[in-house]
C-alpha positions in Angstrom: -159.5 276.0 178.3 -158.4 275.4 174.6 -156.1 278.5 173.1 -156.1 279.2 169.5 -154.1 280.8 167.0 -155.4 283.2 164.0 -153.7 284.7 160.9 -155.3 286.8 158.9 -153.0 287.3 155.6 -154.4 290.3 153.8 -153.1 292.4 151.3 -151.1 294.8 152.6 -151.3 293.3 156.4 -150.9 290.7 158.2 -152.2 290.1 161.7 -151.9 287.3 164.1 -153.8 287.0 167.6 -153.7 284.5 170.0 -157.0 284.0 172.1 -160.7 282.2 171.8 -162.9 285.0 170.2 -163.2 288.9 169.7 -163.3 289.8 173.9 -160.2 287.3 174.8 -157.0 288.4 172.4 -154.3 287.6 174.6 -151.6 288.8 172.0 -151.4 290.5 169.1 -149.1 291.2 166.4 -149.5 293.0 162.8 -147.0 293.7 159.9 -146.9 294.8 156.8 -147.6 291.7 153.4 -144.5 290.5 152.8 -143.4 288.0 150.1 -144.1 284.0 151.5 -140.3 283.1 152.6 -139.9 286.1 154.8 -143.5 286.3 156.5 -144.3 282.3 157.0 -141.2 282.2 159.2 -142.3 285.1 161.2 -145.6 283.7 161.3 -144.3 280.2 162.7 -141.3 281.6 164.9 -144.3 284.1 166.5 -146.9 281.6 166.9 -144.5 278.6 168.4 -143.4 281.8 170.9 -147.2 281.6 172.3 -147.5 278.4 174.2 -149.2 275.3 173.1 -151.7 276.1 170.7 -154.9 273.6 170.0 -154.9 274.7 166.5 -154.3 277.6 164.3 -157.0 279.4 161.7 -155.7 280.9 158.8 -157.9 283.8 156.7 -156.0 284.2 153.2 -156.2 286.5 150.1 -156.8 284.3 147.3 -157.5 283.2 144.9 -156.6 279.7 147.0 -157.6 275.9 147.5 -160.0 275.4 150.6 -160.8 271.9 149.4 -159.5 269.2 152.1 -159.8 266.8 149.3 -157.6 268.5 146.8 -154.3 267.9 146.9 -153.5 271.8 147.1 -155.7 272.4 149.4 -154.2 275.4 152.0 -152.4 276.9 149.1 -152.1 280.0 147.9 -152.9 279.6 143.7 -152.5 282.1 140.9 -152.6 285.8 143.3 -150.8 288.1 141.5 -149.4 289.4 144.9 -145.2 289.2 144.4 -144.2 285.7 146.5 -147.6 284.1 146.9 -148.2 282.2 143.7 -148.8 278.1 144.6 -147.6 278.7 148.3 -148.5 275.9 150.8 -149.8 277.8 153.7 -151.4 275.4 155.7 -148.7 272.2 155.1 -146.2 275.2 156.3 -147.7 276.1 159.6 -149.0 272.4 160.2 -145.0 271.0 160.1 -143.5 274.2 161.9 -146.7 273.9 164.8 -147.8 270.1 165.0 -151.6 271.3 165.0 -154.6 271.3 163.1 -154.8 274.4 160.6 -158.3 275.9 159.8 -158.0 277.6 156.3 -160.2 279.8 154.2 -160.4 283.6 152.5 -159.8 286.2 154.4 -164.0 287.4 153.5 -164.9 283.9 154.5 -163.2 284.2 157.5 -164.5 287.8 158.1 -168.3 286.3 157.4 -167.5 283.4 159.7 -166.4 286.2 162.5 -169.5 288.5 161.9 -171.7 285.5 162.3 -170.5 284.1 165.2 -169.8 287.1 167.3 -171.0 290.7 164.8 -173.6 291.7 162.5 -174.9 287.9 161.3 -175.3 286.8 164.0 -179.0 284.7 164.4 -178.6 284.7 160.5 -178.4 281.7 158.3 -177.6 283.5 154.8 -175.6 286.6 154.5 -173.0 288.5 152.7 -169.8 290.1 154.1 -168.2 292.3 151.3 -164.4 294.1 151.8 -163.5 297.0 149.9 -160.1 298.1 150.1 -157.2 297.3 148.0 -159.3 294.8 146.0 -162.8 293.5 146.6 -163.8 290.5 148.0 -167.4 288.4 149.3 -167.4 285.9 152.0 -170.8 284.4 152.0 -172.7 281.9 154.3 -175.5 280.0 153.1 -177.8 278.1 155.0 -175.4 278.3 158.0 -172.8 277.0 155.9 -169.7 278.9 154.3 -170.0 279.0 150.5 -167.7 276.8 148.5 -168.2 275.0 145.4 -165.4 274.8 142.7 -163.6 277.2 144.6 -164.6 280.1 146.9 -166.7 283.0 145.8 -164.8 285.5 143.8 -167.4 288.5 143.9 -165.1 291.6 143.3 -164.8 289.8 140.0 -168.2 290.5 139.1 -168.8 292.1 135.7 -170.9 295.3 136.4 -172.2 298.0 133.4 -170.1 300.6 132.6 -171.2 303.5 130.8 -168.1 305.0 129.3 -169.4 308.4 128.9 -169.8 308.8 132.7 -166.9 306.8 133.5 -164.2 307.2 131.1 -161.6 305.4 133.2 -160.6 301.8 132.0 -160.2 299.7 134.8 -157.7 298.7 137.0 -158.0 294.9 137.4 -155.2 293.1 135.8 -156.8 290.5 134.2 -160.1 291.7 133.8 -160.1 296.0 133.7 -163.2 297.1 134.4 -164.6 294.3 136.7 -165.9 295.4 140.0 -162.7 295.6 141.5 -161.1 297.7 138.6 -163.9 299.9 138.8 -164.3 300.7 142.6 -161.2 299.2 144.5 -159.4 301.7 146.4 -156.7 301.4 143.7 -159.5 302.7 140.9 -160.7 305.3 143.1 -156.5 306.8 143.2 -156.2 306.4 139.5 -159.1 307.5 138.5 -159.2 311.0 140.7 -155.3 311.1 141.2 -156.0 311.2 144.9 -156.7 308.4 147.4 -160.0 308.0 148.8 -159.5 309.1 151.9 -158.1 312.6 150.6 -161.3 313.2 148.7 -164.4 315.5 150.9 -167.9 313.6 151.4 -169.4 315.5 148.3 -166.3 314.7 145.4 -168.8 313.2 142.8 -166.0 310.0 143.5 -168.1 308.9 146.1 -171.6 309.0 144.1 -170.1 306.7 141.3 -168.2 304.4 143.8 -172.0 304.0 145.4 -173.3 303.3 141.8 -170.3 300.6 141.0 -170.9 298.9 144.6 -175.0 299.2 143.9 -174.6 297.3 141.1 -172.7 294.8 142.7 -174.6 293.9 145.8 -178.2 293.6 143.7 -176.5 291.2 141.8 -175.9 289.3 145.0 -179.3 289.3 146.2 -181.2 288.7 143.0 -178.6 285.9 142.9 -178.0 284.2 146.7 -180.9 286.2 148.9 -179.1 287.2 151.5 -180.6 288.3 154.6 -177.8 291.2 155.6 -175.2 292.5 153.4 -172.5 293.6 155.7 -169.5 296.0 154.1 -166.2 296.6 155.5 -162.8 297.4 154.2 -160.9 300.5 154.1 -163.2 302.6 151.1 -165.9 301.8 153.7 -164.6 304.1 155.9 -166.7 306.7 154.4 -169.1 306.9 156.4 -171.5 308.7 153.3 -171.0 305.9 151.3 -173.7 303.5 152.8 -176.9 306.0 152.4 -175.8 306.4 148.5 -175.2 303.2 148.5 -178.4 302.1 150.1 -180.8 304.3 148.3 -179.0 303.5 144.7 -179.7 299.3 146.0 -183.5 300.6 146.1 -183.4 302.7 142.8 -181.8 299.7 141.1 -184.4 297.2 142.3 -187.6 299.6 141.2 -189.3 297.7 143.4 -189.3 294.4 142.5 -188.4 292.7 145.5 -191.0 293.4 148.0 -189.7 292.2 151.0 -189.7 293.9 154.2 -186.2 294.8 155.1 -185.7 296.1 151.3 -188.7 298.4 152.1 -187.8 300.5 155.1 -184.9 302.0 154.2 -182.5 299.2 154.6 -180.4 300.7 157.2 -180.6 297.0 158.9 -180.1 295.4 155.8 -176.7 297.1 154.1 -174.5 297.4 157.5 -170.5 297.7 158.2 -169.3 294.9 160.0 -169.9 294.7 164.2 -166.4 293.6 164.2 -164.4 296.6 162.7 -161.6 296.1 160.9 -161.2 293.1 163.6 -163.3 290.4 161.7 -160.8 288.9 159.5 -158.4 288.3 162.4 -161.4 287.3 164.6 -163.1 284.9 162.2 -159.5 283.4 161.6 -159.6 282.1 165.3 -163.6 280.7 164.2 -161.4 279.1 162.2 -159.4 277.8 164.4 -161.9 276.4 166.8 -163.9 274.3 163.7 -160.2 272.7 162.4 -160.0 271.5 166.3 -162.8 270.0 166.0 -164.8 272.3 168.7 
């Protein structure tokens, strides 16, 4: 039976599993983003430490290469994140582990985990959207994982914002008030001087985080017609968020999509992810499984 390996480099964590899918992790291990020369080693030495792997799958932050073609594909590009920039993550693990090294974003990845064992799957065309530290969209389109110049880069989205309501200037350091500086989880701390999690269900935070993340996701379906939209990350852990967020989707579309899913209440259509906070790791080990050519 073939063993894989999957790395999920996030931004603040990193997590590595050893197994074939979501209900066979035979080891585990998570720590904390460091800088690329102290957390590829630990990467490698843990990985090697596993037994013979068939071939590793790697779910990065970005923004990164996932062209095989290019000649940087499996690095790491212009991240602000302190140690990343123009990292070679796959050449890295390929020399340290002699295997073939699946490599995407850690939303791909996440999408690629949902679909193949959560809350896409049967789907052909879907979105999985993160909102934590940043925001990020994995997307699959026609049973296919969305690439074209790059990768998707939807927490980069410019959405309205009505400075009268919303005062705050953003947080995104190269574009302000993108989606991401508007409703990251670093936006939400600035802006209310608390972190989300610290805030009750009915701080008005939580009705203009809906609005930002509204605006966002009918965007993406006006744009790619997706038939889920599936949100995790860390903000999504309030639970109150998805009926604001749901009924401001429907408000915002007045109607003109009438499609069945978008009509009865959409509580099939705007989910959180089967997986948990599991999918990134998970979908890195899809990963895994495609690169070895399963």
């Amino acid at each position: 039976m073939s063993l894989y390996g999957g790395v999920e480099l996030g931004g603040t964590k990193i997590v590595c599993a050893v197994g074939t899918g979501p209900d066979d992790i035979r080891d585990e291990m998570r720590f904390p983003t460091l800088g690329a020369d102290e957390a590829l080693p630990r990467i490698c030495g843990w990985l090697l430490g596993q037994g013979r792997l068939d071939a590793v799958g790697v779910a990065c932050f970005g923004p990164l290469d996932p062209n095989p073609s290019s000649p940087t594909f499996g690095y790491v590009t212009t991240t602000p994140k302190p140690g990343w920039a123009q990292t070679d993550v796959v050449g890295t693990l390929r020399a340290a582990l002699g295997v073939p090294v699946g490599f995407d974003t850690d939303v791909n990845g996440a999408a690629l985990g949902e679909w193949r064992w959560g809350a896409a799957r049967g789907l052909d065309t879907f979105i999985y959207l993160t909102v934590g530290t940043g925001i990020g969209g994995g997307a699959m389109a026609n049973g296919r994982l969305l690439h074209g110049l790059m990768h998707p880069e939807m927490g980069h989205l410019r959405v309205p914002h009505d400075r009268a309501r919303d005062p705050f200037e953003g947080s995104c350091s190269y574009h302000g008030d993108c989606l991401e500086g508007l409703a990251a989880g670093p936006a939400i701390e600035a802006r209310w001087g608390q972190r989300g999690e610290c805030l009750p269900p009915e701080h008005p935070a939580w009705a203009l985080e809906a609005h930002y993340l509204a605006l966002g996701l009918v965007n993406y379906i006006l744009t790619l017609s997706p038939q889920r939209l599936i949100l995790g990350g860390g903000v999504m852990a309030q639970a109150q968020l998805f009926p604001l967020i749901r009924s401001e989707v429907q408000a915002l579309l007045n109607g003109y999509l009438q499609l069945e899913p978008l009509l009865r209440g959409m509580d099939e259509y705007i989910v959180p992810p089967a997986l948990g906070g599991r999918a990134g790791v998970v979908g890195a080990l899809a990963l895994a499984e495609i690169a070895a050519g399963s």
